[in-house]
C-alpha positions in Angstrom: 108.0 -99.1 41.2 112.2 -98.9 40.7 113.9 -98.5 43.5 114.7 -95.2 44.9 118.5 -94.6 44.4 119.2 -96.7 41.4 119.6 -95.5 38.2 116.8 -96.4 35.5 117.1 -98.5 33.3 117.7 -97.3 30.1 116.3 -97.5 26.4 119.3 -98.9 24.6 119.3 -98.6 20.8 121.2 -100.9 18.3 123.5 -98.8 17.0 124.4 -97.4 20.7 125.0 -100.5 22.0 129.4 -100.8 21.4 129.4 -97.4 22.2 129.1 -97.7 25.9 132.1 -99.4 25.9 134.4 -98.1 23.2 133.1 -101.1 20.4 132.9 -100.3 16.8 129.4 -98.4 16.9 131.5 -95.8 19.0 131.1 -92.5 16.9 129.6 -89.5 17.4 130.6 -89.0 20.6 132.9 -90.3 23.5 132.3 -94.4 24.7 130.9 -94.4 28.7 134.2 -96.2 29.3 136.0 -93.0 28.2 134.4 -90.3 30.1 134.4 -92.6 33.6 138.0 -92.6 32.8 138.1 -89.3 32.5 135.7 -88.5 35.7 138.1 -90.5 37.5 141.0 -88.7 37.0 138.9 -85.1 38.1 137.8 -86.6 41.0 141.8 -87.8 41.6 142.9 -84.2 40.6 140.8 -82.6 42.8 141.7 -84.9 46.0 145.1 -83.7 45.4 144.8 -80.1 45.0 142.5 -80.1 48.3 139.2 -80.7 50.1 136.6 -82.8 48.6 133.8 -80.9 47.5 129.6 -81.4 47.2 130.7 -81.2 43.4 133.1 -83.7 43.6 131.1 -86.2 45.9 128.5 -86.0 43.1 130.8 -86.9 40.7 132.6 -90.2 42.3 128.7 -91.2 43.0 127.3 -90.9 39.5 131.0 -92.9 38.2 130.2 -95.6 41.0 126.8 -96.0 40.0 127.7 -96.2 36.1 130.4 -98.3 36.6 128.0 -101.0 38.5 125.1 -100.8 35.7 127.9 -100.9 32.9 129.5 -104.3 34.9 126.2 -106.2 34.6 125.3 -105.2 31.2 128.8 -106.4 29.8 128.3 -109.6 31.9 124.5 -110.1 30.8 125.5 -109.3 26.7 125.1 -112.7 25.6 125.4 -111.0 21.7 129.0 -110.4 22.2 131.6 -112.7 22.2 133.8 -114.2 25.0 137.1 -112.3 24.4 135.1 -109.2 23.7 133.7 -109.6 27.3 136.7 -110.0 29.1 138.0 -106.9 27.5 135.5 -104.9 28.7 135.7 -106.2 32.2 139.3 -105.8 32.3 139.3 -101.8 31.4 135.7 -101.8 33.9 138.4 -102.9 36.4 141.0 -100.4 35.7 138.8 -97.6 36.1 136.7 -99.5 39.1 140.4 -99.7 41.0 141.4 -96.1 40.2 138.4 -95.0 41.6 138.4 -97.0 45.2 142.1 -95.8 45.3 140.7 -92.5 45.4 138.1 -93.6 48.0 140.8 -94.7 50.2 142.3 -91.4 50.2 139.5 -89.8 51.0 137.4 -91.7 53.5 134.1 -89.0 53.3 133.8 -90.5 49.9 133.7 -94.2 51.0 129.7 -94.0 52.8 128.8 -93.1 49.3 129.5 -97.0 48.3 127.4 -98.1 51.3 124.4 -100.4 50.5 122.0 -97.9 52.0 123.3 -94.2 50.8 121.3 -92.3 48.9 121.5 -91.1 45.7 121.4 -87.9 45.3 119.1 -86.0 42.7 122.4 -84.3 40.9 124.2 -87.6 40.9 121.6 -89.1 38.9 121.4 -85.9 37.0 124.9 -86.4 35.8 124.8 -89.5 35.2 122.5 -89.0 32.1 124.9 -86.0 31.3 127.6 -88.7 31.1 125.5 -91.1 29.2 124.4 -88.1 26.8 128.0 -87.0 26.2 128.3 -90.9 25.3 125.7 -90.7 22.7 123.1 -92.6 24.0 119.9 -91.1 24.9 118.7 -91.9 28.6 115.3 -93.0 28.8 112.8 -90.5 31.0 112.4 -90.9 34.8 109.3 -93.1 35.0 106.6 -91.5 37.9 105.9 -93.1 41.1 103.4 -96.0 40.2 100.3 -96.3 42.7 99.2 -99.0 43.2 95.1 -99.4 42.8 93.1 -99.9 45.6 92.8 -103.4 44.8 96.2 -104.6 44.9 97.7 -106.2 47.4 99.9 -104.5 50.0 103.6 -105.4 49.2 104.7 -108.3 51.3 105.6 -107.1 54.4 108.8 -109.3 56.4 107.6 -112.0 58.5 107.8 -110.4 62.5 108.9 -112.6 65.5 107.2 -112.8 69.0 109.4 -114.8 71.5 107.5 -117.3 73.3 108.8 -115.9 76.9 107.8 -112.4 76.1 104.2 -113.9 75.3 104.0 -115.6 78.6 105.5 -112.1 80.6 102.1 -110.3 78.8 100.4 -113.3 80.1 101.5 -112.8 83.0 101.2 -109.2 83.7 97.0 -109.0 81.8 96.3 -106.0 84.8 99.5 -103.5 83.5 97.7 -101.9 81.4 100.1 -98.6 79.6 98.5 -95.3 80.0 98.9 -93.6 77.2 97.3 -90.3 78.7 100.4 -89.4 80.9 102.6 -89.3 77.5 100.3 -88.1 75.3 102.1 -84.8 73.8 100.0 -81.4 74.4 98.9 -79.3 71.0 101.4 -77.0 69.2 101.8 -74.2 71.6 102.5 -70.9 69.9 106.1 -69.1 69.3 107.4 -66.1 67.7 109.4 -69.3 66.0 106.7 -70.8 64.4 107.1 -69.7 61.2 110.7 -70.2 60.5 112.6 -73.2 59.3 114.8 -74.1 62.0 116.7 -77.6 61.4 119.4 -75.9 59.2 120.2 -72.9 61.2 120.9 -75.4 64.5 123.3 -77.5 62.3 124.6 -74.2 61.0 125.1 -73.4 64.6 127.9 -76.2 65.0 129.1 -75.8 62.2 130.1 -72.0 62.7 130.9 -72.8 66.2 134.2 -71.3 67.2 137.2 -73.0 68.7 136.6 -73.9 72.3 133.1 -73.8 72.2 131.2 -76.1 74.8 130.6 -79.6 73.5 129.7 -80.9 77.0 126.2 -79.9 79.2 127.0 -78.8 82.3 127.2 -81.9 84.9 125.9 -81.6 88.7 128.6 -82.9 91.3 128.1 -86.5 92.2 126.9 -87.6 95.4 128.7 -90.6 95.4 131.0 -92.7 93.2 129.9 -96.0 94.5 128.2 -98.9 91.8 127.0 -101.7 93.1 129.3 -105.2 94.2 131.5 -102.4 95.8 132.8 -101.3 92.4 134.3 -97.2 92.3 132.4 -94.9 88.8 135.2 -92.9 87.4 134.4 -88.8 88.4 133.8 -88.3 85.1 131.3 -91.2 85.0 129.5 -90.7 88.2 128.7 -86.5 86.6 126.7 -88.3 84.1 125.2 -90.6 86.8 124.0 -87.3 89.0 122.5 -85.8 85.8 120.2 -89.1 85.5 119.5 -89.5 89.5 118.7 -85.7 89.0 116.0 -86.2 86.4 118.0 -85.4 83.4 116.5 -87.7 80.6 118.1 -87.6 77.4 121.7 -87.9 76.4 123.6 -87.9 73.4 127.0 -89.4 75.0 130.1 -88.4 72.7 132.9 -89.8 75.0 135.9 -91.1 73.1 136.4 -95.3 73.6 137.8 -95.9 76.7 135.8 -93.7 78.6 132.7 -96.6 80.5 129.9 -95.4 77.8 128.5 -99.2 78.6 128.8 -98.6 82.4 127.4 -94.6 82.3 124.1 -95.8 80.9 123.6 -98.7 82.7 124.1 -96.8 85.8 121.7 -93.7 84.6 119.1 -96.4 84.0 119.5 -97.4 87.4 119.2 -94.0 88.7 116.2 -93.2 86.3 114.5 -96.7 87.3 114.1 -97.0 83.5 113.6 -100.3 83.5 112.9 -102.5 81.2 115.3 -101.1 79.3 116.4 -101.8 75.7 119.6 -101.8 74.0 120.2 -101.6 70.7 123.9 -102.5 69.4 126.0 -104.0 66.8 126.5 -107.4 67.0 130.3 -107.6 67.7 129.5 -105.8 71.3 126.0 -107.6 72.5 127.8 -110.4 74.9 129.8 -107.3 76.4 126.3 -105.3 76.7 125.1 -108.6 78.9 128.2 -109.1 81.1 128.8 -105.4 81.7 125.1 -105.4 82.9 125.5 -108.3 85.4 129.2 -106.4 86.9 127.2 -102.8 87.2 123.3 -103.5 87.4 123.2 -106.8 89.1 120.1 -106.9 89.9 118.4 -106.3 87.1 118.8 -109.5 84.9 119.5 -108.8 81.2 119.1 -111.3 78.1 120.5 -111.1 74.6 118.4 -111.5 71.2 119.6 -113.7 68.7 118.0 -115.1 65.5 113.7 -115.4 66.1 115.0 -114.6 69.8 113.6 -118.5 71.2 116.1 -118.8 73.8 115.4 -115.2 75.1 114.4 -114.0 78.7 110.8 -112.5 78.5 111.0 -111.5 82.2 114.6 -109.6 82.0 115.1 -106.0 83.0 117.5 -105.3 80.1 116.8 -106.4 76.5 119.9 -106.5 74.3 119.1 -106.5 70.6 121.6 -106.0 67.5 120.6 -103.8 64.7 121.1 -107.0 62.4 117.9 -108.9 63.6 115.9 -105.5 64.6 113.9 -105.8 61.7 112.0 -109.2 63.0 111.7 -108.0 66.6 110.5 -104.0 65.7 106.9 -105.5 66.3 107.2 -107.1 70.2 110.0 -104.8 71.3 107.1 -101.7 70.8 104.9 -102.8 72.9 107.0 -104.8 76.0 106.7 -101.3 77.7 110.2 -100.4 78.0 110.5 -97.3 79.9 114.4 -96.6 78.4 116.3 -97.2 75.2 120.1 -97.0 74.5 121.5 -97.5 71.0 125.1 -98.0 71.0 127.4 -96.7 68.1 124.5 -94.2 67.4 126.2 -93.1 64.1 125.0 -96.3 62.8 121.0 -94.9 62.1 122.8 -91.5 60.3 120.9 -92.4 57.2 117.5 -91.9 58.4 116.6 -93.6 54.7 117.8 -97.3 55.8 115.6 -99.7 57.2 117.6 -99.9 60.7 117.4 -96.2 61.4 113.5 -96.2 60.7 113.1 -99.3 62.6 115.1 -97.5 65.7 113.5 -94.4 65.3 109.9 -96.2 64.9 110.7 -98.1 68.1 112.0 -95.1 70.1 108.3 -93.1 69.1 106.2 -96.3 70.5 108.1 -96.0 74.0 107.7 -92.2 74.1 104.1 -92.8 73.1 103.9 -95.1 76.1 106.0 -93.7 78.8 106.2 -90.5 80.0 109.9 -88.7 80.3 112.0 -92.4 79.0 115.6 -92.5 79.2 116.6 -92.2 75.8 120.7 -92.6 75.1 122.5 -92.1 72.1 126.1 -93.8 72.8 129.4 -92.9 69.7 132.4 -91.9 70.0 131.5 -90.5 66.2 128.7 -88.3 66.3 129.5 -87.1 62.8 131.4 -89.3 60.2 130.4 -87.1 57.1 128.2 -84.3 57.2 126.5 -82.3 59.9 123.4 -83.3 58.9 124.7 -86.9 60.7 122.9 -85.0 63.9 119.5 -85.5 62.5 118.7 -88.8 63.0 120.5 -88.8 66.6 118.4 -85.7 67.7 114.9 -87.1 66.3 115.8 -90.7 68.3 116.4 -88.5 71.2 113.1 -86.8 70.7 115.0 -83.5 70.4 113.4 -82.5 66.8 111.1 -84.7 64.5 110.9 -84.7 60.5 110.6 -80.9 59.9 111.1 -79.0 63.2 112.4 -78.9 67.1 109.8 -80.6 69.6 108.7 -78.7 72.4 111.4 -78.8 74.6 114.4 -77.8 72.5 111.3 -75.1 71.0 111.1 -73.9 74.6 114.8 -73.5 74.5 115.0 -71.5 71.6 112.2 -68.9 72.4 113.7 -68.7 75.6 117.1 -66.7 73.6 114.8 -64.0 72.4 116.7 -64.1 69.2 115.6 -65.4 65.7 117.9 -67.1 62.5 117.9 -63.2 61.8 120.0 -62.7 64.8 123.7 -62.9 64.6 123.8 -64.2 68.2 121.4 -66.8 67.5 123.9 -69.7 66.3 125.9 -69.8 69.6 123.1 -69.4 72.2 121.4 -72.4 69.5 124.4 -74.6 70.3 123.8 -74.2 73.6 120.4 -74.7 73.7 120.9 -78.0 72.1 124.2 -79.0 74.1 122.1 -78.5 76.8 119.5 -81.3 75.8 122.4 -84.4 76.9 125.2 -83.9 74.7 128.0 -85.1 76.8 131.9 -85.4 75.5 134.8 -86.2 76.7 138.3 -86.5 75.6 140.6 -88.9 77.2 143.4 -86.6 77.6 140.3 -84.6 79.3 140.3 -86.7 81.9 143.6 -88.7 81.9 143.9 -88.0 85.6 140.7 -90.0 85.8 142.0 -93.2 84.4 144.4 -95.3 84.5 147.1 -94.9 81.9 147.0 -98.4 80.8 144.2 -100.4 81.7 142.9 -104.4 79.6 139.3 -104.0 78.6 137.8 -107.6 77.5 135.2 -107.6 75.2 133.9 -110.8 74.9 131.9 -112.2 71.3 129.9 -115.1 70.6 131.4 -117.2 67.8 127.9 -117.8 66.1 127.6 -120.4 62.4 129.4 -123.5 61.5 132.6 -122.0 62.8 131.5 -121.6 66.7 130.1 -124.8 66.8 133.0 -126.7 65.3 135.2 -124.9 67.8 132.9 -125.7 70.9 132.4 -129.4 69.7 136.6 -129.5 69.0 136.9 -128.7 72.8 134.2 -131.4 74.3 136.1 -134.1 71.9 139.5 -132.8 73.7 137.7 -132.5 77.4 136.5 -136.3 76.6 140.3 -137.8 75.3 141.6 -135.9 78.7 138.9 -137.9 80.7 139.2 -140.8 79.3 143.5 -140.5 79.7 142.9 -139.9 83.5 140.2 -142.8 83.5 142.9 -145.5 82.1 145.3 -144.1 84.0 143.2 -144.9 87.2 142.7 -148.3 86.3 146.1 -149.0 85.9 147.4 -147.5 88.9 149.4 -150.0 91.3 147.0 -151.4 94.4 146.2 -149.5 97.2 146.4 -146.1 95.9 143.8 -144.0 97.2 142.1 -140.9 96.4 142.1 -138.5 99.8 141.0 -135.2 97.7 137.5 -134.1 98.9 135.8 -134.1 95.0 137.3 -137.2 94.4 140.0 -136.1 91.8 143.2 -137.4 91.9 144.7 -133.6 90.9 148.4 -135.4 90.7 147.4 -137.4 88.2 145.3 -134.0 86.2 148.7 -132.7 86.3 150.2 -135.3 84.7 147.7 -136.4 82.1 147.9 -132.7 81.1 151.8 -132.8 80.9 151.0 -135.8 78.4 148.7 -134.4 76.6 151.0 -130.8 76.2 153.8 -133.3 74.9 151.7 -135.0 72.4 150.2 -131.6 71.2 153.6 -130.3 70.7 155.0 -132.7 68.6 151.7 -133.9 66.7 151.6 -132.9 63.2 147.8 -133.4 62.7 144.8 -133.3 64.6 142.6 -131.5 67.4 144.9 -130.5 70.5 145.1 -127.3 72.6 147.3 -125.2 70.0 145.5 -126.2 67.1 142.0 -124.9 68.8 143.6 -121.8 70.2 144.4 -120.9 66.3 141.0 -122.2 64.8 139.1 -119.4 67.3 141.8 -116.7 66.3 140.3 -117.5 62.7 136.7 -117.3 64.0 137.5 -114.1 65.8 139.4 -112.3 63.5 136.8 -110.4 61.2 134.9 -109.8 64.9 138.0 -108.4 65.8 138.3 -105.9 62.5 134.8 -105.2 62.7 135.8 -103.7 66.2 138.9 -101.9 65.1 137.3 -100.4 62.1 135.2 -98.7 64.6 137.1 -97.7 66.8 139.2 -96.9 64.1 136.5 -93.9 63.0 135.6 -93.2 66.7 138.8 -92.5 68.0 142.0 -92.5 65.5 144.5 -94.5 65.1 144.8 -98.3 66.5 147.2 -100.8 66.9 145.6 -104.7 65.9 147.7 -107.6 67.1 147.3 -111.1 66.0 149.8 -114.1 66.4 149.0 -116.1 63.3 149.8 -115.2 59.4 145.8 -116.3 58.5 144.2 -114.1 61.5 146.1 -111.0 60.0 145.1 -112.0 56.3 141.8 -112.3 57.4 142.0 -109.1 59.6 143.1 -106.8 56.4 140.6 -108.5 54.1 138.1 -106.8 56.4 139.5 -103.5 56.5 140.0 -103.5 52.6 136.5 -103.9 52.4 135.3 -101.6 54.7 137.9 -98.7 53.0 139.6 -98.9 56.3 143.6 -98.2 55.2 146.1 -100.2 57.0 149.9 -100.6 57.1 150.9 -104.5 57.7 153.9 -105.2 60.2 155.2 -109.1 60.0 158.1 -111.1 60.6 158.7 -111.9 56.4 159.6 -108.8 55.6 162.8 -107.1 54.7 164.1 -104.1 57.3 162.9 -101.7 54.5 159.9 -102.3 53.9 159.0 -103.0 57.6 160.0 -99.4 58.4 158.6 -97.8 56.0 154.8 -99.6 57.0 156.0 -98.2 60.2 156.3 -94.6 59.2 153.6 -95.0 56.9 150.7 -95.2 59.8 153.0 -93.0 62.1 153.1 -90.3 59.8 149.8 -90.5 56.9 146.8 -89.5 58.8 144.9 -91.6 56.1 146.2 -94.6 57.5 144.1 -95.8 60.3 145.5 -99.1 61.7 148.2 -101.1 62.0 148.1 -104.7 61.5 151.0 -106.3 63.4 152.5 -110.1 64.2 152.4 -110.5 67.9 155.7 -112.0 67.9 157.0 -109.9 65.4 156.0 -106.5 66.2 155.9 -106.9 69.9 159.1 -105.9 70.7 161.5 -102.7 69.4 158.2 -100.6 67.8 157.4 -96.9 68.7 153.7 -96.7 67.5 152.2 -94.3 70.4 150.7 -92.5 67.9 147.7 -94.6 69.1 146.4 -95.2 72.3 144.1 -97.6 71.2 144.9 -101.7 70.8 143.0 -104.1 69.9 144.3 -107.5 70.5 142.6 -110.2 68.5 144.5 -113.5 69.9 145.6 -114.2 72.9 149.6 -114.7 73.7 150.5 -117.7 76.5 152.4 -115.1 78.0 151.5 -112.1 80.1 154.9 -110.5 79.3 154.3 -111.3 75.6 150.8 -109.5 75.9 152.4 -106.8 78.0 155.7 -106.1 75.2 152.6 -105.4 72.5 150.9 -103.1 75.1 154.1 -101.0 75.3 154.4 -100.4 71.7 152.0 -97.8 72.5 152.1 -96.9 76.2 155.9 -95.6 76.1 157.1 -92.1 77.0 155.6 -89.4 75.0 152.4 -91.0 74.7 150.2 -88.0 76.1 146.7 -90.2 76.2 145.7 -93.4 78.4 146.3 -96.6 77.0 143.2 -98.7 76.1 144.3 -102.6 75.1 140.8 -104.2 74.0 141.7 -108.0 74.2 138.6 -109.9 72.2 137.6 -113.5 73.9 135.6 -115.8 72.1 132.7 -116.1 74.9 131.7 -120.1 76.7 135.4 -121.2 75.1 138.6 -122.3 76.0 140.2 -118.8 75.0 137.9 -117.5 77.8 139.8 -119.7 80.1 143.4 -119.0 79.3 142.4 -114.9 79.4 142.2 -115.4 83.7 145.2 -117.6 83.6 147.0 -115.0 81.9 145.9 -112.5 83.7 147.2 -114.6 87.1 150.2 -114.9 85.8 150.5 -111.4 85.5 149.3 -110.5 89.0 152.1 -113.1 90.0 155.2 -111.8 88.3 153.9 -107.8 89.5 153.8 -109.3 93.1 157.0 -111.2 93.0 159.2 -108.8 90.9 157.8 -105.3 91.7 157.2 -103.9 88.3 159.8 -106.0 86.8 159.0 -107.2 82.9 161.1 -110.2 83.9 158.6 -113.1 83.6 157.4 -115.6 86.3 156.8 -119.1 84.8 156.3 -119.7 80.7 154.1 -120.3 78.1 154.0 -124.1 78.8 152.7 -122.8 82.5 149.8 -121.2 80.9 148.9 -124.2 78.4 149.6 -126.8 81.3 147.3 -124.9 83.9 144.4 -124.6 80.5 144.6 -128.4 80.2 144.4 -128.8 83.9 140.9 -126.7 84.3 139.6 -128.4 81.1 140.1 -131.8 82.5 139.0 -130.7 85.9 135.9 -129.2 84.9 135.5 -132.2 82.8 135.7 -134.4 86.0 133.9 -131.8 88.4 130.3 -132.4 85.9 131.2 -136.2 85.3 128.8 -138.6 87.0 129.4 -139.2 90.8 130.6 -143.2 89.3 133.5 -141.5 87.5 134.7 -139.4 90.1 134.9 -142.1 92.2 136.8 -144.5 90.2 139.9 -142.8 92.2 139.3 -144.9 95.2 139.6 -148.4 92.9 142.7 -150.7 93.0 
């Protein structure tokens, strides 16, 4: 059966064959090459002269998809020669580059390249008008084939069950799910029932006018107290009191910045909807599993990864990216999880692609099971393109399902009086469905809520051949260090003795790290403290733009920061791929072309992020156009990290300040983060707000060495440590 969204492959005569691509068969009618040149320039034309239109989507589709097909025929034409080949490619190119010009322009156009969009019905109608006008005749639509009863089911991919969640059903033989208490009552009748209602609620925001609710209305909290003596944010603790007041379903909107993470771990706890899964994207999963031991500490929470062997069958909270969903859809259906978050819920738009049907699959099994889950939705993008990006987000929710509203939301509607027919249906619509959980919030909103600047860390696991090269580069550093202080010991003049309770002679850590520092400075090969601090930077960095990108489409404009040439290559690799526009900010360039990168993301709002040399553009920029900074590398400074802060967080910046510092997770960069931060705490308290800085750099990478070697020491054997009492 072909694929649904590709084009078919077509019956290709002789004499056509050149004239796809301008050869000498070419006559009686325009080559392909031609009218995709052509199509190009329309779409280009009409991006100019205003907004994009259906008619115009359709178009950059259907050139997309002909320009892919047309690649791999010219590639797999053995019959022509070499040079001919090449020629081809080259002019494919030219209009291939014209067109993802035009898709940076207009970023609507760019999900229409993604992997899992589909194709529409008049895209693949105009791409056989295009191959028609081309002279060649497209070959029919085959039908659907059905398969015979006899045939095998197509192979299905291989599920996973953890061992530990095996052993927590074996444990637990007596808990059996009843399925009564959640099993949904017949269709009850409405004066409704017979219209189609899906369209006239998206119709109902999209008509909505300006200052039109976006945010259910949100019962005063009782308290803003979390647990381990931690303080919710007002506009947190609402959402909170909606939960602990039986509210169950919430599509929260809040822009980044806002404690999404912490609202819905928080609801769970006041909705004991526990266990509780979360679904996110992999760049946030280690943040998902700290965040839940700071604000729901006693419910334990484990992370998926791979076939899920090392994870925690017994845990309260199951994190899971949508990357490995596939193998775990089976398990995670029937652990009994009596909540569900998904996180960036604009990722399951497409309700066509495997991870939405997996999510919304998932999501039905625990309704099925439970009565009244917790069901969050959690982006700061609700709709990237189209309204019709609500769909899949409402049906998760349990809100609507394929065709028509459930029976809450149905309730809702009756409850109006008023049909489609009615002009006063659309608002009291939208309110009906605002009034299911859709929650947003603006940070200027609530700017008296927060704090104007404020470090978020979000730490990632540095997974592949990368992460472990890193990790095993540090133990080879933490054993030289060792074995420094251990020579060092033996060679100390008699009668020295070691008074420090653990047996560490810390005056000689200091100094075996001073050494080490030294030789790391002036080494020109090798594994040393800067040289490990620059290979995470590379392991982070597409992490780092994965993370920007988003927030990027969430929330405007950001600010990325990275201290070495190769991070910001790598960085803008990763947004060029993603269709992600950027202006680039380093220390090579001219004072021309640096300013007018500058103006270029202060000014175009196509340009979404700004890639900038922490040492470069630290100092002397105004870019509070953002408020939003991600900084993938760590400086040795705290001033240094402070100076990139305040490219943003300057006078006239009208929003709070978010810097979202990425830390490679079980690493040294982990490490330096809290001395950093230390050093900061130190100068505040010493100075008074001065930016003067207490200490250097060479503090910072001094004190790192230090705790490696001391930790090193502290899990030696008890032998080792006390080697310090020798002569």
């Amino acid at each position: 059966m072909a694929r649904r969204g590709r084009p078919q492959t077509r019956a290709r005569r002789p004499a056509q064959r050149d004239r796809r691509s301008g050869g000498p068969g070419a006559h009686g009618g325009e080559d392909v090459l031609s009218v995709l040149a052509r199509s190009v320039r329309e779409v280009e034309s009409a991006l100019r002269h205003g907004r994009v239109s259906p008619a115009t989507r359709t178009k950059f589709q259907a050139v997309a998809l002909l320009l892919r097909e047309e690649r791999a025929r010219v590639r797999g034409d053995e019959k022509s020669t070499e040079r001919r080949r090449t020629e081809q490619l080259k002019r494919l190119d030219g209009v291939a580059k014209a067109l993802a010009m035009s898709a940076v322009r207009e970023p609507t156009l760019l999900a229409l390249l993604d992997e899992d969009a589909v194709v529409t019905d008049e895209a693949r109608s105009l791409t056989r008008t295009v191959l028609q006008r081309a002279g060649i005749e497209p070959a029919p639509e085959p039908e659907p084939e059905v398969p015979a009863a006899e045939e095998p089911a197509a192979p299905v991919k291989p599920r996973v069950v953890p061992q530990s969640v095996v052993s927590r059903q074996l444990a637990n033989p007596f808990l059996a799910p009843d399925f009564s208490a959640a099993r949904p009552s017949g269709p009850r009748p409405t004066p409704l029932a017979g219209w189609e209602l899906l369209g006239p609620l998206l119709r109902s925001f999209e008509r909505a006018s300006n200052g039109a609710t976006a945010c259910m209305e949100l019962p005063a909290p009782a308290s803003r107290k979390a647990p381990g003596g931690r303080e919710l944010m007002p506009h947190q603790a609402r959402l909170v009191a909606a939960a602990a007041a039986g509210h169950r379903t919430f599509l929260l909107a809040d822009e980044p910045g806002l404690g999404k993470t912490a609202q819905a771990l928080l609801a769970a706890e006041a909705a004991d909807a526990f266990p509780l899964l979360v679904v996110v994207p992999n760049v946030v999963k280690t943040n998902w599993v700290r965040e839940a031991g700071l604000w729901t500490p006693r419910h334990p929470a484990t992370a998926v990864q791979g076939n899920g062997d090392s994870v925690d069958g017994f845990a309260d909270i199951v994190v899971v990216n949508y990357e490995v969903l596939d193998r775990h859809a089976g398990w995670l259906g029937e652990f009994g999880f009596r909540g569900m978050v998904v996180d960036e819920a604009h990722f399951i738009k497409n309700k066509s692609s495997q991870r939405s049907q997996h999510v919304l699959e998932i999501a039905d099994r625990i309704r099925a099971r439970t009565p009244r889950p917790l069901m969050m939705a959690l982006t700061g993008t609700p709709l990237i393109n189209d309204i019709e990006d609500f769909l899949a987000i409402w049906q998760f929710l349990g809100w609507i399902d394929d065709a028509k509203p459930r029976a809450e939301l149905m309730d809702a509607l009756t409850a109006t009086g008023l049909t489609p027919a009615d002009p006063g249906f659309y608002p009291a619509a939208r309110r009906a469905v605002v009034d299911r959980g859709i929650v947003r919030r603006r940070k200027v909103d609530v700017a008296a809520d927060i704090p104007a600047r404020r470090i978020a860390d979000l730490p990632v696991e540095l997974d592949g051949a990368a992460g472990r090269s890193i990790r095993a580069a540090e133990r080879d550093l933490a054993r030289r260090l060792v074995a420094r202080y251990e020579d060092a010991l033996a060679t100390r003049r008699s009668g020295a003795v070691v008074s420090s309770p653990d047996g560490i002679d810390h005056e000689l850590v200091g100094q075996v790290a001073r050494w080490e520092q030294k030789d790391a400075a002036e080494a020109k090969s090798g594994d040393n403290v800067f040289t490990m601090m620059r290979r995470i930077g590379q392991a982070k960095a597409t992490l780092a733009a994965d993370y920007a990108a988003q927030l990027a489409r969430s929330a405007g404009k950001v600010v990325f920061f990275a201290k070495h040439v190769d991070v910001m290559d790598a960085a803008e690799e990763t947004f060029a791929r993603q269709g992600v526009r950027f202006s680039s900010i380093r220390g090579d360039q001219t004072p021309s072309v640096r300013q007018r990168n500058i103006d270029a993301f202060v000014e175009d709002p196509g340009v979404a992020v700004a890639v900038c040399s922490l040492t470069a553009a630290g100092v002397g920029l105004n870019l509070q156009v953002a408020s939003n900074i991600v900084l993938a590398e760590l400086s040795w400074t705290a001033a240094e990290q402070t100076q990139a802060i305040d490219r943003s967080h300057r006078i006239g910046q009208t929003e709070p300040v978010t810097a979202w510092r990425i830390i490679a997770a079980q690493t040294v960069d982990a490490r330096i983060a809290e001395l950093i931060d230390g050093k900061a705490g130190l100068a505040a308290q010493a100075l008074d707000g001065s930016d003067e800085e207490v200490g250097s750099s060479a503090d910072v990478q001094h004190a790192a060495l230090v705790a490696l070697l001391t930790e090193a020491l502290s899990s030696a054997p008890a032998d080792l440590q006390s080697a310090g009492s020798l002569t």
